[in-house]
C-alpha positions in Angstrom: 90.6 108.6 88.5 94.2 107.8 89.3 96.3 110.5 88.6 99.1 109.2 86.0 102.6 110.8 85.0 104.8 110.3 82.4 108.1 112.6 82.2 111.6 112.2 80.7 113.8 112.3 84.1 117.1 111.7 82.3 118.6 112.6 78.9 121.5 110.5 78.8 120.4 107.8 78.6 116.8 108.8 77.9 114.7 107.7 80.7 111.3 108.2 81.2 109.5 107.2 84.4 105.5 105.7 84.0 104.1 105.9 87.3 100.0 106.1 88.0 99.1 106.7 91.8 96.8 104.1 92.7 94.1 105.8 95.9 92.0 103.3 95.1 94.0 100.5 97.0 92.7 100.4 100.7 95.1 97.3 102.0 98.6 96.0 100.2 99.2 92.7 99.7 95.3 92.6 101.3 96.7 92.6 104.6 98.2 96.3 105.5 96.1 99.6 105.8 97.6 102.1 103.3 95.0 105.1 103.3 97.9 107.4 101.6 97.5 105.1 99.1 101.0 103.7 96.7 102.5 104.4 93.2 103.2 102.0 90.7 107.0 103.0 88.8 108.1 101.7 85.4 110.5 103.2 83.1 111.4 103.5 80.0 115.1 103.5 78.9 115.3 104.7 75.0 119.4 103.7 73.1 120.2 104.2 70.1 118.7 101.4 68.4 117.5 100.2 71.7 114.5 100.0 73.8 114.2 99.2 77.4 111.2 98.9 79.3 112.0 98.2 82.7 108.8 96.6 85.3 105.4 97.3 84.8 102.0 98.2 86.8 99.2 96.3 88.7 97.0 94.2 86.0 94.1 96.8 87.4 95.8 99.6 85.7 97.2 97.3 82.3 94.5 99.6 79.9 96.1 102.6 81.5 99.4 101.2 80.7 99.6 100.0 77.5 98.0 104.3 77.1 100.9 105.7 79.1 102.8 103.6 77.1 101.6 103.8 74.1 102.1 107.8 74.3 105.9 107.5 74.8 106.6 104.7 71.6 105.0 101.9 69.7 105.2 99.2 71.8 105.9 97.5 69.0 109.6 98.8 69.0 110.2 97.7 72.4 113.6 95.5 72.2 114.1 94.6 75.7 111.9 94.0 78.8 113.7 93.6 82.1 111.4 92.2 85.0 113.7 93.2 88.1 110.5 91.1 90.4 107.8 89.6 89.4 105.3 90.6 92.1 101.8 91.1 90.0 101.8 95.3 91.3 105.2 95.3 88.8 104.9 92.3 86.4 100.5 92.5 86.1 101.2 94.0 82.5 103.5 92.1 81.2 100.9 89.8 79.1 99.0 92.6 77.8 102.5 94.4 76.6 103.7 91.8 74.8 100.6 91.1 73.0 101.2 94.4 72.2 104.9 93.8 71.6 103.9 91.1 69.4 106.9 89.4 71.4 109.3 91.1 69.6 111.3 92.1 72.9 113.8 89.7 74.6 112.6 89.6 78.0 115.3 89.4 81.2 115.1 88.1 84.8 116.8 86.1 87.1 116.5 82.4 87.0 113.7 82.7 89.8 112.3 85.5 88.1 111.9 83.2 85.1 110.6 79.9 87.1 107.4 82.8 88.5 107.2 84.3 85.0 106.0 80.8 83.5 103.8 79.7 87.2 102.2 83.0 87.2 101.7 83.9 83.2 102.8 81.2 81.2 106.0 83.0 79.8 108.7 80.9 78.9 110.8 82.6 76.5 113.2 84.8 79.3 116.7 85.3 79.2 118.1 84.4 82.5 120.8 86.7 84.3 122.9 86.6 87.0 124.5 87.7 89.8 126.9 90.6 88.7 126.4 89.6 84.9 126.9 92.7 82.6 124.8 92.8 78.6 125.5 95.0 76.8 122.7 96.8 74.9 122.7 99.9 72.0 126.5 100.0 73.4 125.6 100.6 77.2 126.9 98.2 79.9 123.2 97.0 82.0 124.4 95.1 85.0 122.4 92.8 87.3 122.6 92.4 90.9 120.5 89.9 92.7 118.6 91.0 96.1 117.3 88.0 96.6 114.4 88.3 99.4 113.9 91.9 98.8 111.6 90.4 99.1 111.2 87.9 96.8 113.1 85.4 95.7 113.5 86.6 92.3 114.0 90.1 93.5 117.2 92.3 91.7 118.1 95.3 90.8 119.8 96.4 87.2 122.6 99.3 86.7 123.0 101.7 84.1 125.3 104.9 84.2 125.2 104.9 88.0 121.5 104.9 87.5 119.8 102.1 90.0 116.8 100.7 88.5 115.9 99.2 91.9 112.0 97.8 92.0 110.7 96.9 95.3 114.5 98.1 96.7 114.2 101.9 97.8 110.3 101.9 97.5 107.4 103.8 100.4 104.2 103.7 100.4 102.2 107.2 99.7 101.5 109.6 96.3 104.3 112.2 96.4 102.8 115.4 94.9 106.3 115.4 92.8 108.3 112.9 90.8 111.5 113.1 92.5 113.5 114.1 95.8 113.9 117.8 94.9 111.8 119.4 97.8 113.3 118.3 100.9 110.6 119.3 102.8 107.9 116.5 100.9 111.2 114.5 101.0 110.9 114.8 105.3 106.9 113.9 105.0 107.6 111.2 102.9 110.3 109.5 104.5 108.1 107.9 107.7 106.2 106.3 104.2 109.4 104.4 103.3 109.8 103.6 106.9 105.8 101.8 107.2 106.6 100.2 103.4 110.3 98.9 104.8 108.5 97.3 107.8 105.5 96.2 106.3 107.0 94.4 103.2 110.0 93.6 103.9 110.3 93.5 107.4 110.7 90.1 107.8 113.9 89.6 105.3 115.7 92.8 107.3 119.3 91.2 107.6 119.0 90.9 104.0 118.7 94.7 103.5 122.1 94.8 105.2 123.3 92.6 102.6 122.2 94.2 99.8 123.3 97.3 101.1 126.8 95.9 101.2 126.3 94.5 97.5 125.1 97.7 96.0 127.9 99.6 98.1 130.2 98.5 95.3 128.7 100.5 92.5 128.4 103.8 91.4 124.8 105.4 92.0 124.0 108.4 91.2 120.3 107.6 91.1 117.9 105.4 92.3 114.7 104.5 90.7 112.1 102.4 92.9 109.0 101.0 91.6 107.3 102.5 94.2 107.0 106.4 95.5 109.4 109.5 94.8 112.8 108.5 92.7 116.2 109.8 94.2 118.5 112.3 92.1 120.0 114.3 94.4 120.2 112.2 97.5 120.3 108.6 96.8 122.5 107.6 99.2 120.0 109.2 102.0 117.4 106.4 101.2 119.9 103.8 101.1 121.1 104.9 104.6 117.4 105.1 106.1 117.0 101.2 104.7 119.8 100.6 106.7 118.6 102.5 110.0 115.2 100.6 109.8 117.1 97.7 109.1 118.9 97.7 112.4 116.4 99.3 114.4 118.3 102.3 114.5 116.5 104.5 117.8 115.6 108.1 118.4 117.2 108.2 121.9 113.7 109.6 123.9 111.2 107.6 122.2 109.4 104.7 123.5 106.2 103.0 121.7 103.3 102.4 123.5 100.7 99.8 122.4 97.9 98.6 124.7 94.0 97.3 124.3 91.7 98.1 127.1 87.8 96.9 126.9 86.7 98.8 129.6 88.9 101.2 130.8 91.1 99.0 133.6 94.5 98.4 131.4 94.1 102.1 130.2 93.7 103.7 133.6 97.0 102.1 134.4 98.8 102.9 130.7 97.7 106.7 131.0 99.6 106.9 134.1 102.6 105.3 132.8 102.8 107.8 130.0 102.7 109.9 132.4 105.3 109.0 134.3 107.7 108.5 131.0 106.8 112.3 129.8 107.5 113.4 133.0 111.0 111.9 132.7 111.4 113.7 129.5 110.1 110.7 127.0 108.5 111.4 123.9 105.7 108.7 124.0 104.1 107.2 120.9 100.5 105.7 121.8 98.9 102.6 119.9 95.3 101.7 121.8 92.4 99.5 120.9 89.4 100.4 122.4 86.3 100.0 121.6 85.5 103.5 119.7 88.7 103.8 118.2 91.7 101.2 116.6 94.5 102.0 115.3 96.4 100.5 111.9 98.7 97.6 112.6 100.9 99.2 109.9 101.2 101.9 111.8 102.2 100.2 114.8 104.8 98.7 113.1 106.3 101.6 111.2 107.4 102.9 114.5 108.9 100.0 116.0 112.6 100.1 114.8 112.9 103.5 116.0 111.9 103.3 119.3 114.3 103.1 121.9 112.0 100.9 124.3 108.5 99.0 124.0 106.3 99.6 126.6 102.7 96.7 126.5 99.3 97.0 128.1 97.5 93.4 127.8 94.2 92.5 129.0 93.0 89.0 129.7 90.7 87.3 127.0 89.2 84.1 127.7 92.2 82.8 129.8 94.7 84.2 126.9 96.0 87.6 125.6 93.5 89.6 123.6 93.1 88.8 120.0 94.2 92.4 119.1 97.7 92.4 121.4 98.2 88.8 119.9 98.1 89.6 116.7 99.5 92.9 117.0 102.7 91.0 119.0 102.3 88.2 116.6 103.1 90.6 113.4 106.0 92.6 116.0 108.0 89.7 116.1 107.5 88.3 112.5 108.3 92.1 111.2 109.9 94.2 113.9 111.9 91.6 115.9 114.8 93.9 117.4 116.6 94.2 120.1 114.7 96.6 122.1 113.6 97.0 125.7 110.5 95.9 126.8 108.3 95.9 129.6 104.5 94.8 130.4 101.7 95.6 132.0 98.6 93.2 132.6 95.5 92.7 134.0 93.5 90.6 134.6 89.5 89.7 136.7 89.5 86.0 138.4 92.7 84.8 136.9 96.2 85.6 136.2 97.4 84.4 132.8 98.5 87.3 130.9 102.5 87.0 131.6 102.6 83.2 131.3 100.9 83.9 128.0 103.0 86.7 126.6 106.3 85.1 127.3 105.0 81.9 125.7 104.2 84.1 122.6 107.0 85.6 122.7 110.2 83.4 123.9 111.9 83.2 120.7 111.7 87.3 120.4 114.8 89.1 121.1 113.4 91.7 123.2 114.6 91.9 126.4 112.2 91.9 129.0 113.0 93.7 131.9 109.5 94.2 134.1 105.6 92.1 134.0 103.5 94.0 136.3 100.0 92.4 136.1 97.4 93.6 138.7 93.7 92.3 139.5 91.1 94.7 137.9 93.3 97.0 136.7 94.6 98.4 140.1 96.6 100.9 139.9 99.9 99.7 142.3 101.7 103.3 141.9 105.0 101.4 143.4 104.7 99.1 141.4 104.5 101.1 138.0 107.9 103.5 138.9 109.6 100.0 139.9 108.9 99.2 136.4 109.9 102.3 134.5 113.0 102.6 136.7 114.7 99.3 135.3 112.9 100.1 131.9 114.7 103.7 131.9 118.0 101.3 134.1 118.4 99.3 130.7 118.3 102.8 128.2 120.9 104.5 130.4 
C-alpha cells in the first residue's frame, strides 16, 4: 500500500502538501527504470475566504486522493484549482475532484495548459494566465511564470510569498523518508535522484532549464515545492543550482563514464584493461556493461553523463552494425545527454570492420568530441594502442 502524507508545511499562508509515494511504478513515462520508485506532490493553499488546490496525482491513486483530500476540507469549498502541467501523474484527478467540486472552483492554466485540459479531459471552462500575470486571490498576489518545455508545453510555475509552487520544475525521482530538505545527509542521497529525473525527463529541453533559471532568478524564493520528491525550505536555491549544473554538464574533474557491451568477453577484455589504465592515472571510473548475465538501467547510464568529465565506449559488431544495446544506449545519449564532453572508442570486430564508420554515422550531429577509435579484430588487445588512446583522451582534459 502506498504510503501517503498529508502535513501543514506552512502557516502563513496555510499550505499543506498531499503527496502518496507510488513503489508500485516500475518504468516512468513506460520507458525509464525507476526501482526507487517516485512521489506524486499536490498542495493545498487555505486564505481567508479562499481555497487553492494546486496539481493533483496519477488517475491510479484518484480514490486515494479525493481521501487525502477529503481529510484536509470539503472539496466542495475548493475556490481555485491551478493546473501548473497537465501531465496525467499531476492532472489524472482533476475529473474526479471536480465532480467532487461540483465545479464550483475556477480552474487556472496557461493557454496550452487549457488547449491539453479539453484534448485530454474534456474541460473547457479554464481561466487562461500568462506570462508574469499576477491574480489576486483572498488578498494574496499568485503570480505565473511560464516554463515552457519543462517539459511540456503548458509547463509553469506559480508564486506566492516567495513560495515556488514549481510542478515538474525542481522534481527527483525516489520516496524520501521525510517531507522536506531538513536532513542534509537524505538531502546528499537524494540529490543523484534529481540528477537521473533532470536527465531522464527533461533532458532533452536542457537549454531551457537555463532559461528558466534566469526567469525565476527574478523573484523572491524562499521555498520550492515540486510535484515530485522532497520540497525545499531551507536550501532552495541548492536545487536550483544542481538544475543548472546538470544542465550544463557541469563535471567532477576525475570522472569518466564507461559504457561498453561485450557478448563474449572480447570488447570486455580490452575495456577492463582500459579502466585500468585510467585508475592507475588517478580516474575514478564509472562502469555501464551489458553482458549477457547482467544489464544495467539506461537511466542510470544517463544520470551520470553530465558529470563526467570524459566518455570512454566499448562497441561490438552486430550483424554489420553497432549492437542494439550501444545504439540505443548512444541513441538516448545524444537525444538526453548531448554535451560537450570527450570521447573516445573502442571496437571490435570478427570478419569485418564496421563499428567506427557506424558510430560516427550515429553520432555526427553529437557534440562530443572525438578524440581516438581504436577498433581491433577479435578483441586483441593492442596495449600501444590503448595508452595512444588514453593519452590524447587524458591530452584533451588537461
Amino acid at each position: 500500500m502506498p504510503k501517503i502524507w498529508t502535513e501543514r508545511i506552512f502557516t502563513d499562508p496555510e499550505v499543506h502538501i498531499l503527496r502518496i509515494d507510488d513503489d508500485h511504478i516500475k518504468y516512468f513515462e513506460a520507458v525509464w527504470d525507476i526501482p526507487e520508485g517516485i512521489s506524486y506532490n499536490a498542495y493545498l493553499v487555505k486564505l481567508n475566504g479562499a481555497n487553492i488546490l494546486i496539481d493533483g496525482w496519477k488517475k491510479n491513486y484518484t480514490d486515494e486522493f479525493l481521501k487525502a483530500l477529503s481529510s484536509l476540507i470539503d472539496p466542495k469549498q475548493i475556490t481555485h484549482i491551478i493546473v501548473n502541467h497537465t501531465e496525467p501523474d499531476h492532472s489524472g484527478t482533476l475529473p474526479e475532484t471536480l465532480k467532487l467540486n461540483e465545479n464550483r472552483a475556477k480552474v487556472i492554466a496557461s493557454s496550452f495548459g487549457k488547449r491539453l485540459l479539453e484534448s485530454f479531459y474534456g474541460i473547457t471552462n479554464v481561466e487562461v494566465v500568462s506570462d508574469n500575470q499576477e491574480i489576486e486571490i483572498a488578498g494574496r498576489k499568485f503570480k505565473f511564470v511560464m516554463t515552457p518545455w519543462l517539459h511540456w508545453p503548458d509547463a509553469m510555475v506559480t508564486h506566492v510569498d516567495g513560495i515556488l509552487f514549481g510542478c515538474d520544475v525542481g522534481g527527483g525521482y525516489s520516496l524520501p523518508p521525510i517531507i522536506d530538505d531538513s536532513n542534509e545527509k537524505i538531502v546528499e542521497e537524494y540529490l543523484p535522484y534529481v540528477t537521473k529525473y533532470i536527465v531522464n525527463v527533461i533532458g532533452h529541453y536542457k537549454n531551457y532549464i537555463i532559461e528558466g533559471a534566469k526567469k525565476l532568478s527574478t523573484l523572491e524564493i524562499k521555498a520550492i515545492l515540486p510535484g515530485h520528491g522532497l520540497i525545499w525550505k531551507r536550501e532552495p536555491q541548492k536545487l536550483l543550482q544542481h538544475y543548472l549544473n546538470v544542465a550544463n554538464g557541469v563535471a567532477e574533474p576525475k570522472k569518466i563514464c564507461v559504457i561498453y557491451d561485450s557478448m563474449y568477453g572480447f570488447v570486455d577484455r580490452i575495456m577492463k584493461r582500459v579502466v585500468e589504465i585510467l585508475q592507475a592515472k588517478g580516474f575514478s571510473t564509472i562502469v555501464y556493461k551489458f553482458l549477457d548475465e547482467d544489464q544495467p538501467f539506461e537511466s542510470e547510464i544517463l544520470k551520470d553523463i553530465p558529470s563526467s568529465a570524459a566518455l570512454v565506449f566499448g562497441v561490438s559488431t552486430y550483424e554489420a552494425d553497432i549492437h542494439p544495446k550501444m545504439r540505443y544506449v548512444l541513441y538516448e545519449i545524444l537525444d538526453k545527454a548531448n554535451y560537450e564532453k570527450t570521447a573516445i572508442f573502442f571496437g571490435v570486430h570478427g570478419w569485418a570492420a564496421s563499428v567506427e564508420l557506424t558510430v560516427k554515422k550515429l553520432l555526427k550531429d553529437s557534440k562530443f568530441k572525438f578524440v581516438s577509435f581504436v577498433e581491433t579484430k577479435g578483441g586483441k588487445i593492442e596495449e600501444a594502442k590503448i595508452e595512444q588512446a588514453i593519452e590524447q583522451l587524458l591530452k584533451e582534459l588537461e
